[in-house]
C-alpha positions in Angstrom: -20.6 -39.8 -22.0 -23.9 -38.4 -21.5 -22.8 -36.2 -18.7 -19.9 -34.8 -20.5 -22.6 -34.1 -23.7 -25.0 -32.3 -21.4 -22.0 -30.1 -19.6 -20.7 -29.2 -23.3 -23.7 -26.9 -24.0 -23.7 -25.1 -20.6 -20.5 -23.9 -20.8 -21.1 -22.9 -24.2 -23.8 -21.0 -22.8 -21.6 -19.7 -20.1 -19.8 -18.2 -22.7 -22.0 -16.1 -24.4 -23.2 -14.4 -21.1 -20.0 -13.5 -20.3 -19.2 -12.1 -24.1 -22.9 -10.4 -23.5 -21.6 -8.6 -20.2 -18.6 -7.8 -21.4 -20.2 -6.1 -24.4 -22.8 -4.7 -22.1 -19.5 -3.1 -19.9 -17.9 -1.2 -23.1 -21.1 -0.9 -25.1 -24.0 2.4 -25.0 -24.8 1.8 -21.5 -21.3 1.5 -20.2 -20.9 5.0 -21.9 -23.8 6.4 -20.9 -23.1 5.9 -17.3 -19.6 7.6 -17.8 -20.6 10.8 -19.3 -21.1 12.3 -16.1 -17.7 12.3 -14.5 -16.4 13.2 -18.2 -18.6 16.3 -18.4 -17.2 16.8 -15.3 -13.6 16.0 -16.3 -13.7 18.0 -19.4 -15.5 21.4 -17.6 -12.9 21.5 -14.8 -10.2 19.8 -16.6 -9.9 19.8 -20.4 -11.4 23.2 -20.8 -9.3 25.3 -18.4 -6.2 24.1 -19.5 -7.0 24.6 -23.3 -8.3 28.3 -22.2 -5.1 29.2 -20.3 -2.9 27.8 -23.3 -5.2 30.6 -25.4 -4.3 33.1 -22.5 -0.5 32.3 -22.8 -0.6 33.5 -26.5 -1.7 36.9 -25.4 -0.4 39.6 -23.6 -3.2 39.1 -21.4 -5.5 42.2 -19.8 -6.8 40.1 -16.2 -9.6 43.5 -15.8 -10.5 43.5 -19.5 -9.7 40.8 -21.7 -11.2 42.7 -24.9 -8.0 44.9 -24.5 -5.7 42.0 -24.6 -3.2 41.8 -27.8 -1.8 38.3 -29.2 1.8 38.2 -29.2 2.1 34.3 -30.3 5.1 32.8 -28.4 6.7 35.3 -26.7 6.0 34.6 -23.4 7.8 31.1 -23.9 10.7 32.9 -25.5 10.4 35.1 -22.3 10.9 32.2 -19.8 14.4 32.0 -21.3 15.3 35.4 -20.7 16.8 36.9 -17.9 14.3 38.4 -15.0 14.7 37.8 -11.0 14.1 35.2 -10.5 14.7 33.2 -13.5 12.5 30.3 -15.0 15.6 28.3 -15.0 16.6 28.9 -11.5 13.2 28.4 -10.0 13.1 25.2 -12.1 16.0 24.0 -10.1 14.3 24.8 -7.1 11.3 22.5 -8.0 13.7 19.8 -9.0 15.3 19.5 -5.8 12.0 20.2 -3.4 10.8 17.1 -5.6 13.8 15.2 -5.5 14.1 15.6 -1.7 10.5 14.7 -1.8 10.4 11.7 -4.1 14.1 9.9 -2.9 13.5 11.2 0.9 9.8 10.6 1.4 9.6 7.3 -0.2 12.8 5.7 1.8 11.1 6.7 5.2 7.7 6.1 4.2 8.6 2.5 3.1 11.1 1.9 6.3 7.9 3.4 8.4 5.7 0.6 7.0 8.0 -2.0 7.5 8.7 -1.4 11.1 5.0 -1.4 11.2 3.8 -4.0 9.4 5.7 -6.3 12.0 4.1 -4.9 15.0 1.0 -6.4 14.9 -2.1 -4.4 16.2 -0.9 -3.1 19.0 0.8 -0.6 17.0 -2.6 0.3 15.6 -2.3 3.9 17.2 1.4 4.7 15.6 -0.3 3.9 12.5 -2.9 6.5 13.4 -0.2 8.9 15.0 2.0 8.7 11.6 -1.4 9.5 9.2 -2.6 12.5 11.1 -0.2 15.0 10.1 -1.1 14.0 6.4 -5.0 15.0 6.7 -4.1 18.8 8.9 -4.5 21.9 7.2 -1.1 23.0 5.4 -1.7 26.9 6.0 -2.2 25.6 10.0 0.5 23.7 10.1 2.7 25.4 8.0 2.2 28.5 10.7 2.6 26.0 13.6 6.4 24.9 11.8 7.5 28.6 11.1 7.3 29.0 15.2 9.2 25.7 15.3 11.7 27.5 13.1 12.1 30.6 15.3 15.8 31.6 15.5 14.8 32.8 19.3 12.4 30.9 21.2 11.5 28.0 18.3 11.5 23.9 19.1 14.3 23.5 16.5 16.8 25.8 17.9 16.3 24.6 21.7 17.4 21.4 20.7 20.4 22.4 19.3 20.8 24.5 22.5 20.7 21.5 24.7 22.7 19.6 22.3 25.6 22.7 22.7 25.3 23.4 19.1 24.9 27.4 17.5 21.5 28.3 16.7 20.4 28.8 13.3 18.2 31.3 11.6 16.4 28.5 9.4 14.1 30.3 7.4 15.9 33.4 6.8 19.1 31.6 4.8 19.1 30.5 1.7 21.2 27.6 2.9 18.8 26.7 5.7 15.4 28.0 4.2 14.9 24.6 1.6 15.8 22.0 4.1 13.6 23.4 6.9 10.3 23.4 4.5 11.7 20.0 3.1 11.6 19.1 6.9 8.1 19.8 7.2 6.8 18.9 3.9 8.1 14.9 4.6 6.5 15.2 7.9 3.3 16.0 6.4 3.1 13.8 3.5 4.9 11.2 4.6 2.2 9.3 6.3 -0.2 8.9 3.2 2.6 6.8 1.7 3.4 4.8 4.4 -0.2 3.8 4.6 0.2 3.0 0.6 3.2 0.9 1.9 1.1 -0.8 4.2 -1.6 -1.8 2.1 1.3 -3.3 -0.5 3.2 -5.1 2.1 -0.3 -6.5 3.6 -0.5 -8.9 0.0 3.3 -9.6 0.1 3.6 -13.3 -0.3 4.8 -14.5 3.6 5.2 -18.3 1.7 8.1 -16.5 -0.2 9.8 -14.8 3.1 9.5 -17.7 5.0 10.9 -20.2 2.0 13.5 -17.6 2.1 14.3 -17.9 5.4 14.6 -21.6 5.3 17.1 -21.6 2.6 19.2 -18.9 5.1 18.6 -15.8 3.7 19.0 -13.1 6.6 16.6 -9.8 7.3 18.2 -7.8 4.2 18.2 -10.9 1.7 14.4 -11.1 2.3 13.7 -7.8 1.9 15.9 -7.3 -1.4 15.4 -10.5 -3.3 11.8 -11.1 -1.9 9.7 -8.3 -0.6 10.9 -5.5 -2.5 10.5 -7.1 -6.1 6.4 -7.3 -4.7 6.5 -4.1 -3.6 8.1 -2.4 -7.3 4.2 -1.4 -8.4 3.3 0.3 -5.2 6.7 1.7 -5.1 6.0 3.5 -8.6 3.2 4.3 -7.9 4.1 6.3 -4.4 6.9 7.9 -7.0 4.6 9.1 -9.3 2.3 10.5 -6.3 4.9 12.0 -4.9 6.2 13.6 -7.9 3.3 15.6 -9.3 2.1 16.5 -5.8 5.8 17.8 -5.0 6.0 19.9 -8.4 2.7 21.1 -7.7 3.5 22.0 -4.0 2.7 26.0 -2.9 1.2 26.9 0.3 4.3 25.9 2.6 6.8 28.1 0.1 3.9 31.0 0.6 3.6 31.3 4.2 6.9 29.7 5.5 9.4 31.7 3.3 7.1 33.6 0.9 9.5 32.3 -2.0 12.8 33.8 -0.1 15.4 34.7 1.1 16.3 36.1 -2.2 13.9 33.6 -4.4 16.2 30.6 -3.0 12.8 28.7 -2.2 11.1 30.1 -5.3 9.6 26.9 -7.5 8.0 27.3 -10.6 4.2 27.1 -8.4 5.1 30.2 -6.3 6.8 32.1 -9.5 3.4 31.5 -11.1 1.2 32.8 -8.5 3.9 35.9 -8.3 3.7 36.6 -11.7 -0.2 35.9 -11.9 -1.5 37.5 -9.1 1.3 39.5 -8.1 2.6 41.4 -11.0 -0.3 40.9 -12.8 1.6 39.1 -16.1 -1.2 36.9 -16.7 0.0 35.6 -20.0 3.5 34.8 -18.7 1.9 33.1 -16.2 0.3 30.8 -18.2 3.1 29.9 -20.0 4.4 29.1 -16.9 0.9 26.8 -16.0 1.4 25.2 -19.3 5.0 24.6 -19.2 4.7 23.0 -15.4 1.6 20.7 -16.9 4.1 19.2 -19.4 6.4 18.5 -17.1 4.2 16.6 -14.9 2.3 15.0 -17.6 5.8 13.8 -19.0 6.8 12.8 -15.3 4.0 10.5 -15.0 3.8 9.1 -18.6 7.0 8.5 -18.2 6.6 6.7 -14.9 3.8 4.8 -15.8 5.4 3.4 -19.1 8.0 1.9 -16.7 5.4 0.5 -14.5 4.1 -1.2 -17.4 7.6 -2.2 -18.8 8.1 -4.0 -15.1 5.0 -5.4 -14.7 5.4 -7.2 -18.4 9.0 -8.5 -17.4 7.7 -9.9 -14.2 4.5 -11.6 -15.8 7.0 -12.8 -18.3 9.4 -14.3 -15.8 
């Protein structure tokens, strides 16, 4: 009895210094200490996208802004007009760079980190191997793939030689020109998700697989009904990655294809840098800047809701 009167106190006291940290956390220090990184956040972040919504109500003089003249929202009426090339069509474009992206980049990355993950360490230097390609240059290697591309003498056209097959002109059809910087773009990016992958399937339950397995389930049963429901918050996670990083994707399209042939690899990036530094419409660009932030804001609230949504249901079950 005594004991249990002496231990009520201490944990009492235990208490309170965990309600005083956790007021110390979200109280004037904890604020203190963060306005830093949001000084930071709102002079590179907040600020330039509030100033370039001002610029996309103007028709917008780059050399002297004094001589610029507000014209409200006629540059968003203009992205529904017709111009070469469109908003509409160069919309598409983006949707399916990041749908090829997104649906192709996460189905290898996560078969990848599978075939890893049961390796063991000796596999240590094809995890290496797979990750390089994601930390190279993009201008570099986007020069080293347009000479992999070449209809004559390129990597890609001497295997189809050997294989007997026609040789194809990949970056100069508009049929070709999309899947050949697709191509590329998987093989670069690709092995910063799989290393995502990884570090998800590394706190996978193996109680679960192996209880699984016991009961008879076979390779796929595990995956489906064990592994993968695990893996569902990484998995959104590598989605929502991929998507704004796709959308906002440039530097291939400018020195693979250079938006062509005939704008069939124009996205709604490389329209904006045409228009912007280009043609010099700095106003429509903007619109464009600010329509393309929407987007991907909407894309990853939209995500991120559904991450939550999951998470809830499988807390709740």
């Amino acid at each position: 009895m005594a004991t249990t009167q002496l231990d009520r106190p201490s944990r009492r006291g235990v208490a309170v210094r965990s309600r005083r940290r956790s007021r110390d956390r979200s109280g004037p220090t904890a604020v203190l200490f963060s306005l830093p990184a949001l000084a930071i956040f709102a002079v590179f972040t907040i600020l330039p996208t509030g100033y370039t919504f001002v610029i996309s109500l103007f028709n917008w003089n780059p050399l002297n802004a004094s001589q610029s003249t507000f014209i409200g929202a006629d540059n968003y009426r203009r992205l529904f007009a017709h111009s070469t090339p469109s908003f509409a069509a160069s919309a598409l474009t983006s949707l399916y760079f990041t749908a090829g992206m997104v649906i192709g980049g996460t189905a290898i990355s996560l078969a990848i980190a599978l075939l890893l993950s049961r390796g063991g360490a000796w596999l240590s230097g094809v995890r290496v191997a797979v990750f390089v390609p994601h930390v190279t240059p993009l201008v570099a290697t986007s020069i080293v793939w347009v000479w992999i591309f070449n209809p004559q003498f390129g990597l890609a056209n001497a295997i189809l030689r050997w294989l007997h097959l026609p040789a194809v002109d990949w970056l100069e059809s508009s049929t070709t020109a999309m899947p050949a910087i697709l191509t590329y773009s998987l093989w670069h990016e690709v092995g910063f998700t799989v290393v995502i992958f990884l570090g998800g399937l590394a706190v996978v339950s193996g109680e679960l697989g192996e209880a699984a397995r016991v009961d008879g389930a076979n390779r796929w049963q595990e995956f489906w009904y064990v592994t993968w429901p695990q893996l569902r918050p990484v998995t959104l996670f590598v989605v929502t990655v991929s998507t704004i990083s796709s959308l906002q994707a440039f530097t291939q399209f400018f020195v693979m294809t250079e938006g062509g042939p005939a704008d069939a690899t124009t996205t709604l990036s490389y329209l904006l840098y045409q228009e912007a530094f280009v043609f010099f419409h700095t106003g429509y660009a903007a619109a464009l800047a600010v329509v393309l932030f929407v987007v991907t804001a909407l894309f990853t609230v939209l995500q991120f809701r559904t991450r939550r949504s999951t998470s809830a249901r499988s807390t709740s079950a």
